[in-house]
Backbone as JSON Lines, residues from 0, in Angstrom:
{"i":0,"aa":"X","n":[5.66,-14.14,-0.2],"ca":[4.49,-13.47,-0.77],"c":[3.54,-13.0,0.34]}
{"i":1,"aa":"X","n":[2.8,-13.59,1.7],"ca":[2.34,-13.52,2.18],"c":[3.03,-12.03,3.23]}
{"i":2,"aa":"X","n":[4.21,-12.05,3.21],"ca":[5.09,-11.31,4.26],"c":[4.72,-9.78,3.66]}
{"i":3,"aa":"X","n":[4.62,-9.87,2.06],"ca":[4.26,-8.2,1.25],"c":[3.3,-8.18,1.01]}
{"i":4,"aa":"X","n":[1.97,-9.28,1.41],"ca":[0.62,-8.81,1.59],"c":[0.66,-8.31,2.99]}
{"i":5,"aa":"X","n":[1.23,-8.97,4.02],"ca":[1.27,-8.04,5.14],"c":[1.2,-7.01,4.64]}
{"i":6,"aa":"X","n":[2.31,-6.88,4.72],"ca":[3.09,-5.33,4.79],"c":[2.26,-4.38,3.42]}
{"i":7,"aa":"X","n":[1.38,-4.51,2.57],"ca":[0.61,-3.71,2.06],"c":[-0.04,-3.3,2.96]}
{"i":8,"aa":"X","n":[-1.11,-4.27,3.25],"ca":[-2.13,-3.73,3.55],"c":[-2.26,-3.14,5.34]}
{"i":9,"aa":"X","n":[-0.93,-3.39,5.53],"ca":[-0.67,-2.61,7.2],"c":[-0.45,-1.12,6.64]}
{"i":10,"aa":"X","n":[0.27,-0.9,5.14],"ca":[0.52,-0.04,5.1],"c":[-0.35,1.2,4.27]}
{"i":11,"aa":"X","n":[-1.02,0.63,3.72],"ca":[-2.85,1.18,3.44],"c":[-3.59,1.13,4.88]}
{"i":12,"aa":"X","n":[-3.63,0.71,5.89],"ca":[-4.59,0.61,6.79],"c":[-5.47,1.62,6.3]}
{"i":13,"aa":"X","n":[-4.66,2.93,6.77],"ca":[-5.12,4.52,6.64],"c":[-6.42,4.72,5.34]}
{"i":14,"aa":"X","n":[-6.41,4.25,4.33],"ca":[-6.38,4.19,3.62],"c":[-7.62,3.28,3.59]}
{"i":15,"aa":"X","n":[-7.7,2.23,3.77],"ca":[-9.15,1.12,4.09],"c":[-10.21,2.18,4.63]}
{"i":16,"aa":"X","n":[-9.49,2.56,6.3],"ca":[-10.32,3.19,7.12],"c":[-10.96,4.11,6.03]}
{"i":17,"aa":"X","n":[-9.95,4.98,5.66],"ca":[-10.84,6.25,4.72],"c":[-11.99,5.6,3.8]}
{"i":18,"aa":"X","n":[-11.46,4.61,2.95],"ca":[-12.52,3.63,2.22],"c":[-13.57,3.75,2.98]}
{"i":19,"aa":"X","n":[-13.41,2.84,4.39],"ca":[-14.57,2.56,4.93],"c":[-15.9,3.1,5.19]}
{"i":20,"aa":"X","n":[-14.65,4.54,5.61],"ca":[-15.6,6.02,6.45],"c":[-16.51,6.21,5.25]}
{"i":21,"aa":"X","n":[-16.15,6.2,3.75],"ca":[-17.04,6.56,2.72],"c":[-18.16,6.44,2.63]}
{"i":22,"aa":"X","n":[-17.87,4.27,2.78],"ca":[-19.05,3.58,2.7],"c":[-19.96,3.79,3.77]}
{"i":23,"aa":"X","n":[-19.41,4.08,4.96],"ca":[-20.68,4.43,6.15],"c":[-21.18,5.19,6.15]}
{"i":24,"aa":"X","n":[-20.74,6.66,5.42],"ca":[-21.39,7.88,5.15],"c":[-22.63,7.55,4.42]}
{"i":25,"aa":"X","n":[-22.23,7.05,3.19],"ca":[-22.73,6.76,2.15],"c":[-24.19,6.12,2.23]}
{"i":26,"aa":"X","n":[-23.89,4.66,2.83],"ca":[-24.85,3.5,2.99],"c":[-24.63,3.15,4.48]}
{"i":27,"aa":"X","n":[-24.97,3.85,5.34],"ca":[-24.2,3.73,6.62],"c":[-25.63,2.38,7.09]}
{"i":28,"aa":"X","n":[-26.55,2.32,6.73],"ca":[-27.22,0.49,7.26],"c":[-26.5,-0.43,6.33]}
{"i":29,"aa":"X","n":[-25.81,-0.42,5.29],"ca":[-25.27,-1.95,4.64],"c":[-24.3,-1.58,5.64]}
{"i":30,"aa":"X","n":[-23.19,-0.59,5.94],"ca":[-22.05,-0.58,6.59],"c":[-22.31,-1.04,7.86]}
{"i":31,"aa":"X","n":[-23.01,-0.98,8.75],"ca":[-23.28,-1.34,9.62],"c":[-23.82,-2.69,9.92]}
{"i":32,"aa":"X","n":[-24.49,-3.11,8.8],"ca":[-25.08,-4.7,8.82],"c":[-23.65,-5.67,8.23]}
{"i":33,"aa":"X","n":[-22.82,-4.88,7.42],"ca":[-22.01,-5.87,7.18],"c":[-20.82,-5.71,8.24]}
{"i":34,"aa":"X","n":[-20.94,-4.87,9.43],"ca":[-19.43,-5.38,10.13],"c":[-20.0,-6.01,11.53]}
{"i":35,"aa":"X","n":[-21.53,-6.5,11.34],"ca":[-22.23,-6.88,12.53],"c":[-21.69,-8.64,12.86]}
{"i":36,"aa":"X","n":[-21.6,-9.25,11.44],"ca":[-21.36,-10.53,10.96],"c":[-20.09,-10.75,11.16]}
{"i":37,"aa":"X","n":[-20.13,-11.81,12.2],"ca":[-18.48,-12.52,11.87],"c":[-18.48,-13.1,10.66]}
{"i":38,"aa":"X","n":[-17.27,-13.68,10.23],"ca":[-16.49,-13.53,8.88],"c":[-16.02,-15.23,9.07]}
{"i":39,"aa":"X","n":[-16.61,-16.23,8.37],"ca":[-15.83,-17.67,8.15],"c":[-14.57,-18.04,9.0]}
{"i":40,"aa":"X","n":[-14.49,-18.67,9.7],"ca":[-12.9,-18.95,10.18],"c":[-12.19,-19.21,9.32]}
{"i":41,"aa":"X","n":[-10.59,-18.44,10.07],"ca":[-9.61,-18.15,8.73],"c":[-9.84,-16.58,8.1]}
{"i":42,"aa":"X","n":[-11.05,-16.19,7.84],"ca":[-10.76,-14.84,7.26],"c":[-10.74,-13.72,8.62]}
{"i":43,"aa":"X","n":[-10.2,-12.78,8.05],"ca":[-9.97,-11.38,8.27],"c":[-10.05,-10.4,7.24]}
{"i":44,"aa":"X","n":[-11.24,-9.08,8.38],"ca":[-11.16,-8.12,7.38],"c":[-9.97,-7.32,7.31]}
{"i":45,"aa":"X","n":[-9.24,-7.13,6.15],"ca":[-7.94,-6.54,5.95],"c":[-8.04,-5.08,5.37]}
{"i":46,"aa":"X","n":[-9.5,-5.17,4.39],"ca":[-9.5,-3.51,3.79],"c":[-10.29,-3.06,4.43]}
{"i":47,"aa":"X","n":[-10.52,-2.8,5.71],"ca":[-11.57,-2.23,6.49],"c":[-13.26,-2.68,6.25]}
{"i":48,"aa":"X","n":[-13.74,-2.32,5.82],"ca":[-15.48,-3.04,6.0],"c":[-15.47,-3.77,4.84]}
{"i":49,"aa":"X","n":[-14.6,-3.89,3.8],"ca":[-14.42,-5.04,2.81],"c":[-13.69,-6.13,3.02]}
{"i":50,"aa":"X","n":[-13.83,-7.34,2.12],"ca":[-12.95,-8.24,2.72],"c":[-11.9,-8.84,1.61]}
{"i":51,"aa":"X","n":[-11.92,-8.0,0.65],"ca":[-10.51,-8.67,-0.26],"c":[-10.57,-6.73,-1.32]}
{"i":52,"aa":"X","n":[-9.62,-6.62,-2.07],"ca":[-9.01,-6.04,-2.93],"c":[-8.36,-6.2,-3.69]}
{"i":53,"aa":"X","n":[-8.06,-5.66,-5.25],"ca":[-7.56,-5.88,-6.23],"c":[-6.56,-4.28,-6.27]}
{"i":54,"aa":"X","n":[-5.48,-4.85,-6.8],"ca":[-4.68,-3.83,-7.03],"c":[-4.21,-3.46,-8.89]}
{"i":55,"aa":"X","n":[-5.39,-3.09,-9.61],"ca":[-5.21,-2.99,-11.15],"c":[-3.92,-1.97,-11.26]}
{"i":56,"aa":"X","n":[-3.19,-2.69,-12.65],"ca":[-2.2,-1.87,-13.12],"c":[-2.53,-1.86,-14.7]}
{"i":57,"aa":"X","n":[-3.92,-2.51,-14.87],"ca":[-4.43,-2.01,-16.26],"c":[-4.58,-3.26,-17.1]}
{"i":58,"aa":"X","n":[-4.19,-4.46,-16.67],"ca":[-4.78,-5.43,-17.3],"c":[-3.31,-5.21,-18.92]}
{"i":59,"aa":"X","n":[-4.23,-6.1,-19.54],"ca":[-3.6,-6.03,-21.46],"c":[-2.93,-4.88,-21.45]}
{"i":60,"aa":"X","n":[-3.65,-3.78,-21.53],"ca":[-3.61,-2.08,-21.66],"c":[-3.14,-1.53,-20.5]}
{"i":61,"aa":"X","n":[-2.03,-1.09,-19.79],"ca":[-1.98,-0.62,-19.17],"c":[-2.49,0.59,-18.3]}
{"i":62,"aa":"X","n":[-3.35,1.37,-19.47],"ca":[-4.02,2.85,-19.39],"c":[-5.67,2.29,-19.54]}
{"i":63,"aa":"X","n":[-6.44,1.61,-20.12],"ca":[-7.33,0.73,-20.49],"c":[-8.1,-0.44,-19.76]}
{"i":64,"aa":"X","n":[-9.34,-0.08,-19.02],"ca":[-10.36,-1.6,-19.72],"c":[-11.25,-1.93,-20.04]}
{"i":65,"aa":"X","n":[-11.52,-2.98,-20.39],"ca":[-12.7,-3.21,-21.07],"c":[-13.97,-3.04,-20.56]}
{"i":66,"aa":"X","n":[-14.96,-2.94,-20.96],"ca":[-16.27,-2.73,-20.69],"c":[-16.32,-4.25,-19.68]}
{"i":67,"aa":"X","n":[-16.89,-3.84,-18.95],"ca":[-17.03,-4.83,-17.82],"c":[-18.25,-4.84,-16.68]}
{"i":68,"aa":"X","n":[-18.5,-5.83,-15.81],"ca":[-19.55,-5.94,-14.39],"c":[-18.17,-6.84,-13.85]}
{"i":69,"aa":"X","n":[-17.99,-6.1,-12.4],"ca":[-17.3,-6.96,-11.43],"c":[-18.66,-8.45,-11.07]}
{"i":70,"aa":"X","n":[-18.66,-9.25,-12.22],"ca":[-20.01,-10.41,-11.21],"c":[-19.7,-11.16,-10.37]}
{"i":71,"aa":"X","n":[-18.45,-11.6,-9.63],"ca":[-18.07,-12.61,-9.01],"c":[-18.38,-11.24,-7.42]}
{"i":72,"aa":"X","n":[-18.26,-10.06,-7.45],"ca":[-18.92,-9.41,-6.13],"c":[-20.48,-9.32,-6.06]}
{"i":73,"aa":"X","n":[-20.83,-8.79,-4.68],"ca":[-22.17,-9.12,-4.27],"c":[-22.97,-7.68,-4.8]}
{"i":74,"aa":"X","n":[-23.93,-8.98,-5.67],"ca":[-24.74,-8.12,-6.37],"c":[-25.47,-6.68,-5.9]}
{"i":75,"aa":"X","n":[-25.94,-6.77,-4.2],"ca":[-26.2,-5.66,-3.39],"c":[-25.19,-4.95,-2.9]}
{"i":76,"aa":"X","n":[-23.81,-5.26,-2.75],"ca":[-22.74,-4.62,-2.03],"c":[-22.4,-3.75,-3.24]}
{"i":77,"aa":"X","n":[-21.27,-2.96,-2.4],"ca":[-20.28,-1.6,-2.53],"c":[-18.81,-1.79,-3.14]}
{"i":78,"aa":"X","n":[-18.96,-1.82,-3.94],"ca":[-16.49,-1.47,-3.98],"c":[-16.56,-0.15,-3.86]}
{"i":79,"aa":"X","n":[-15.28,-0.03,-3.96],"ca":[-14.56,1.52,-3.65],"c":[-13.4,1.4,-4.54]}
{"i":80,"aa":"X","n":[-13.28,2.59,-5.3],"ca":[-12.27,2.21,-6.83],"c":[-11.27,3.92,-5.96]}
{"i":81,"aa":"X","n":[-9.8,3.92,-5.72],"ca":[-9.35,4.63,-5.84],"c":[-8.09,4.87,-6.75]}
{"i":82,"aa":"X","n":[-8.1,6.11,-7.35],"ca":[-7.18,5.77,-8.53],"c":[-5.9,6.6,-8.33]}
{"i":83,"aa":"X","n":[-4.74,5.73,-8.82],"ca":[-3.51,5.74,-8.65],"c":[-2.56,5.83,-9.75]}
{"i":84,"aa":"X","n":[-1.71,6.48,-9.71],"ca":[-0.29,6.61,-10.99],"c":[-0.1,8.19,-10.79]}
{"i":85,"aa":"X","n":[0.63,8.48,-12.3],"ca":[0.84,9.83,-12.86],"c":[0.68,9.94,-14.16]}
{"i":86,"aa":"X","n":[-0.98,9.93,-14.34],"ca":[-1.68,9.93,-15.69],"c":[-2.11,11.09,-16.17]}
{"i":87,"aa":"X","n":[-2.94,11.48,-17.05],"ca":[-3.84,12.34,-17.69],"c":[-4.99,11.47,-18.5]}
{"i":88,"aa":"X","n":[-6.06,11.84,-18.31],"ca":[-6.85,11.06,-18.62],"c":[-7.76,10.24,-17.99]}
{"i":89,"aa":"X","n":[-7.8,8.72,-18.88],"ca":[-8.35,7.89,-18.27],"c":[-9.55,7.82,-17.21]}
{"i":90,"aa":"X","n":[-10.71,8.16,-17.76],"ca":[-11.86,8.84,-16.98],"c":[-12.79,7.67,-16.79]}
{"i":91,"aa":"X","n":[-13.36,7.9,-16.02],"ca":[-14.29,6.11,-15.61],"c":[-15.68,6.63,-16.54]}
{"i":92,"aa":"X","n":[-15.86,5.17,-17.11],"ca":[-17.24,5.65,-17.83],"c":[-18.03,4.36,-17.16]}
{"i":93,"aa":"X","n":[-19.14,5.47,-16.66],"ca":[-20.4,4.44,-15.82],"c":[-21.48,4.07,-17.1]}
{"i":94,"aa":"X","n":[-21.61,3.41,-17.69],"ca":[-22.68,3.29,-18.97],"c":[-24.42,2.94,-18.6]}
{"i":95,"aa":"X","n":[-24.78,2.41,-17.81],"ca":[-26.14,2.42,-17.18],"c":[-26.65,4.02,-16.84]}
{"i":96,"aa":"X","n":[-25.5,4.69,-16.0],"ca":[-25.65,5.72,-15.46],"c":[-25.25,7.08,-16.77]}
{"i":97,"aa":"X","n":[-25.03,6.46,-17.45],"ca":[-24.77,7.42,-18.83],"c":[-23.82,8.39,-18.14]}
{"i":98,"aa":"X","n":[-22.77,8.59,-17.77],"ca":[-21.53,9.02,-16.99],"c":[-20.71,8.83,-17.17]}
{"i":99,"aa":"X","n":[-19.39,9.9,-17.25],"ca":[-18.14,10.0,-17.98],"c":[-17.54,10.35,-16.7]}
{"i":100,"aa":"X","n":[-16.86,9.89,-15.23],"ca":[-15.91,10.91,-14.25],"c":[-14.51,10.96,-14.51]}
{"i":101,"aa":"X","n":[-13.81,11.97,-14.21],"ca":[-12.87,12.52,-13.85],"c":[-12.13,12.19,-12.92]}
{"i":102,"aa":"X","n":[-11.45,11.08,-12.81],"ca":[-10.75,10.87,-11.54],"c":[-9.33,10.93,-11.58]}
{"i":103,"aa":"X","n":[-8.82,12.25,-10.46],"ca":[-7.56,12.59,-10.03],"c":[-6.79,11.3,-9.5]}
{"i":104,"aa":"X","n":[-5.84,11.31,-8.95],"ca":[-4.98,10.44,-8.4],"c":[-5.33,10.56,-7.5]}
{"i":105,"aa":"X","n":[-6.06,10.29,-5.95],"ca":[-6.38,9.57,-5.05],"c":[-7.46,9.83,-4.47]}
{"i":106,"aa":"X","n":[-8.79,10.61,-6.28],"ca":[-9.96,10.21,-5.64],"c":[-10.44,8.54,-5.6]}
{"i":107,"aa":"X","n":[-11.57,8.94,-5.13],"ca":[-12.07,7.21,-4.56],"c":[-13.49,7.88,-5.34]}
{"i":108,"aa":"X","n":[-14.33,6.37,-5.59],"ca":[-15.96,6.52,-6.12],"c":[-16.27,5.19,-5.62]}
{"i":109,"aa":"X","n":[-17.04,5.27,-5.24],"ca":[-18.27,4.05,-4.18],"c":[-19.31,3.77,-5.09]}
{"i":110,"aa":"X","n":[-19.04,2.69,-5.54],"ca":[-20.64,2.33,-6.56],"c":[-20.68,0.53,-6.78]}
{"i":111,"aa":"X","n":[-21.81,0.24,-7.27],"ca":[-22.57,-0.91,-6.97],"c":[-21.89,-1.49,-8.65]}
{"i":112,"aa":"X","n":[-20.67,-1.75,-8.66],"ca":[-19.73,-2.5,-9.59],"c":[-20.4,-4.11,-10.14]}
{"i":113,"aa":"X","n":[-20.86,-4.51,-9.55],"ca":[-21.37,-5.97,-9.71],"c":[-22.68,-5.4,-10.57]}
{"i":114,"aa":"X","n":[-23.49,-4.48,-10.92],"ca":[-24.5,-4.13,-11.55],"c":[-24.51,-3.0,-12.48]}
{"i":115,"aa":"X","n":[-23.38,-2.17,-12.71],"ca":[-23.4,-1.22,-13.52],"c":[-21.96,-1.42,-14.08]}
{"i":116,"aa":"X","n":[-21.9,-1.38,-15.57],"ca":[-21.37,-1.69,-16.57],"c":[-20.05,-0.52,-16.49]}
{"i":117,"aa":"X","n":[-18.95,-0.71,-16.09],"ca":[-17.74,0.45,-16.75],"c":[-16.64,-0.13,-17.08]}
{"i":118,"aa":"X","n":[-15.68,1.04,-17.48],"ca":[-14.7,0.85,-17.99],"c":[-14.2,2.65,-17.83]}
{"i":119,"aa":"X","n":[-12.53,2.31,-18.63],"ca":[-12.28,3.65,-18.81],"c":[-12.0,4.24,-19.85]}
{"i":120,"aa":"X","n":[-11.22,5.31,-20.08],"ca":[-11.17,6.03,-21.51],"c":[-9.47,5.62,-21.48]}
{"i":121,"aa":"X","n":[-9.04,6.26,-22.31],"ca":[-7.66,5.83,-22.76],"c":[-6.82,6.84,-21.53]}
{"i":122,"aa":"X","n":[-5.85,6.67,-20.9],"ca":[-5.14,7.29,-20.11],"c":[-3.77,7.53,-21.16]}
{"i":123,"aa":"X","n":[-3.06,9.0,-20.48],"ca":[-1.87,9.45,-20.82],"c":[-0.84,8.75,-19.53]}
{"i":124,"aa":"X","n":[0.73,8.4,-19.5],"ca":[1.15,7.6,-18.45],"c":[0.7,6.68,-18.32]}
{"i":125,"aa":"X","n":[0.89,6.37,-16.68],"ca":[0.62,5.18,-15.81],"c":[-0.38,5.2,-15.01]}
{"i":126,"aa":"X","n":[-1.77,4.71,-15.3],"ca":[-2.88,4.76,-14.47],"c":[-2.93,3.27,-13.72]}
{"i":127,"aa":"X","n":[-3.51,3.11,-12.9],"ca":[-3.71,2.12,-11.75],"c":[-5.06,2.77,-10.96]}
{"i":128,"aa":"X","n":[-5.24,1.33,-10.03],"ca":[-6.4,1.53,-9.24],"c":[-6.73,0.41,-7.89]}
{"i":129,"aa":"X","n":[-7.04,1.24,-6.68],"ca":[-7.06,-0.05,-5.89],"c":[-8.43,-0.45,-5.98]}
{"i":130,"aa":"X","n":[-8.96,-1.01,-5.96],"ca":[-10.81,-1.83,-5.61],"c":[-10.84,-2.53,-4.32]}
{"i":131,"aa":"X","n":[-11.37,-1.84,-3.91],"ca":[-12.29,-2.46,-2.35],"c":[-13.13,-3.33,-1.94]}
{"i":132,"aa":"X","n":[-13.07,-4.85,-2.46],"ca":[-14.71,-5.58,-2.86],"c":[-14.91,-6.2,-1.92]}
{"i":133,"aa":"X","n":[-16.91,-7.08,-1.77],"ca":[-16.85,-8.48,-0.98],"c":[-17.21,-9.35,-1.99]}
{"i":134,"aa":"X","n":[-16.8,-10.3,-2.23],"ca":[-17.69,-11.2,-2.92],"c":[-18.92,-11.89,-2.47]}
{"i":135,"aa":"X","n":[-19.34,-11.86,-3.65],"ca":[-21.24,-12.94,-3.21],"c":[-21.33,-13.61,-2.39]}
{"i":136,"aa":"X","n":[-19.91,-14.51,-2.29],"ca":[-19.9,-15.86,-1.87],"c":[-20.06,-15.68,0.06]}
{"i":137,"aa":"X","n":[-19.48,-14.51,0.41],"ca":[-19.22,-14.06,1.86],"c":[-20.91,-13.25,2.33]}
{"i":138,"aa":"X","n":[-21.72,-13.3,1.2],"ca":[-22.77,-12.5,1.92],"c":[-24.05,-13.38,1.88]}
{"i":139,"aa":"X","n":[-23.58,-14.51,0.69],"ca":[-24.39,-16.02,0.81],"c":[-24.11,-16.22,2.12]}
{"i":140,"aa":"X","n":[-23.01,-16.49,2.67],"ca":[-22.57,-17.04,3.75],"c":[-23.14,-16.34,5.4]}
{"i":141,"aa":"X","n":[-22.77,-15.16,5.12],"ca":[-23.64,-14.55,6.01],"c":[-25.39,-14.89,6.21]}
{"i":142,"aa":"X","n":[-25.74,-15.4,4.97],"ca":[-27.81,-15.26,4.84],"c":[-27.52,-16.5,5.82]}
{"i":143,"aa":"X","n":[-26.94,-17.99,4.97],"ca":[-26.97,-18.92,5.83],"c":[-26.68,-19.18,7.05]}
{"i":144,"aa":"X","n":[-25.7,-18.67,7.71],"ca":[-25.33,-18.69,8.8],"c":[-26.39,-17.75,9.94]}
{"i":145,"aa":"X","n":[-26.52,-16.59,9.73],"ca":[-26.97,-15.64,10.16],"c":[-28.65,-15.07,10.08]}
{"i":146,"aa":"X","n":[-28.87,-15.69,8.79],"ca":[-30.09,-15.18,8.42],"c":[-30.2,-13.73,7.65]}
{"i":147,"aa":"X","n":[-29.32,-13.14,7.6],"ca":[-28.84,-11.73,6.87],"c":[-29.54,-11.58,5.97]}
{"i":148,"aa":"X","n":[-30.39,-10.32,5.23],"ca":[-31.14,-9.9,4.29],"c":[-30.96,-9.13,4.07]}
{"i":149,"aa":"X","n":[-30.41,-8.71,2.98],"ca":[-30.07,-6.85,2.27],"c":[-30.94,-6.2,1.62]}
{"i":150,"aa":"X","n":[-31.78,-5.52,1.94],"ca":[-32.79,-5.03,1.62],"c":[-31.79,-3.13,1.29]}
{"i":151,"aa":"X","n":[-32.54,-2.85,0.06],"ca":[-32.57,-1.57,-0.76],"c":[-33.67,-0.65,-1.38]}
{"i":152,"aa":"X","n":[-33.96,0.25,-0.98],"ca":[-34.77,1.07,-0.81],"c":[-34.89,1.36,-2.37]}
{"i":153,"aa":"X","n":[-35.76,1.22,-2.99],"ca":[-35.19,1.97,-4.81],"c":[-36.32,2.4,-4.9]}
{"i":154,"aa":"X","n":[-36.31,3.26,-5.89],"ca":[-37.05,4.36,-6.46],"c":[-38.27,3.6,-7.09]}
{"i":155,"aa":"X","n":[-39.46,4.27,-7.04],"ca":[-40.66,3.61,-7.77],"c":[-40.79,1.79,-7.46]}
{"i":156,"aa":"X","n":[-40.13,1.29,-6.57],"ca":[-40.71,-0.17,-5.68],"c":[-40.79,0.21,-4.45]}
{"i":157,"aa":"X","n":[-41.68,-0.5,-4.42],"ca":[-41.72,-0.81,-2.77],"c":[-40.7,-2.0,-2.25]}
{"i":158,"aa":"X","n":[-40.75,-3.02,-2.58],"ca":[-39.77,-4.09,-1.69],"c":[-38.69,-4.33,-3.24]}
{"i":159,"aa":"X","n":[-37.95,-4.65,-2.79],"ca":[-36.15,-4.96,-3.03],"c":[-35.32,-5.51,-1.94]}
{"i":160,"aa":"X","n":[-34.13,-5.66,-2.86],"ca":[-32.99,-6.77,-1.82],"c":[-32.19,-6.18,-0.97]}
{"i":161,"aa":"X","n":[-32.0,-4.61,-1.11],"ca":[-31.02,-3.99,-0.26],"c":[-31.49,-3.12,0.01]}
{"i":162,"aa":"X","n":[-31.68,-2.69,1.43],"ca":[-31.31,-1.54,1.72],"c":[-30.07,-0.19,2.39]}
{"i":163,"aa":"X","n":[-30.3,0.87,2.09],"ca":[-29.15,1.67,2.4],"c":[-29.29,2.38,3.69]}
């Protein structure tokens, strides 16, 4: 088992990196504050500026899921959802953000999963998806160790937990 997690994720490298490049565009101070921090002994970052991934093939429903919050990731951090198969359909619905997207086979969308509610619509075929996450537990770890504070710039406050 361990020998074809290698060999995935050597063979995504390409693929992380692109992830990555997103997130630095994107939020280029979390990207930068989170690859400043060493990482627990024993881990390695494997998906580029994230440190674990899920590889969905649809759960129950293969085309389908449920209305959901990733909560076990960090409430201030980033995933990166890129979507995979040979579907029709199956469109991500952001529900906070009142948003329906369109996603082709190997776009990617960068959004704050641990706080905004989605799911998808019914897909034609075989839809899939990789996710890019950190969990909470690695950015707790960082405050304690490090002192780390994620501060976010938001609209109409002045102070918050993250910034971008």
């Amino acid at each position: 088992m361990k020998e074809q997690a290698d060999d995935f994720f050597q063979t995504k490298k390409k693929l992380f990196d692109h992830m990555s490049g997103l997130l630095g565009s994107v939020v280029p101070g979390v990207f930068r504050q989170f690859q400043m921090y060493p990482l627990p002994e024993g881990l390695e970052r494997l998906c580029g500026a994230w440190l674990g991934c899920v590889v969905n093939k649809g759960g129950n429903d293969p085309n389908q899921t449920n209305i959901h919050r990733d909560a076990s990731e960090a409430l201030y951090g980033y995933s990166c959802l890129v979507s995979c198969g040979n579907y029709t359909g199956g469109e991500l619905i952001l529900y906070e953000l009142e948003t329906i997207l369109e996603l082709k086979v190997g776009d990617m969308i960068l959004f704050p999963d641990a706080i905004i509610h989605h799911s998808n619509k019914e897909a034609q075929g075989s839809r899939g998806s990789v996710v890019a996450f950190t969990q909470e537990n690695v950015y707790n770890y960082w405050n304690r160790e490090y002192n780390m504070i994620l501060r976010r710039k938001m609209r109409g406050k002045s102070k918050s937990k993250v910034e971008g």
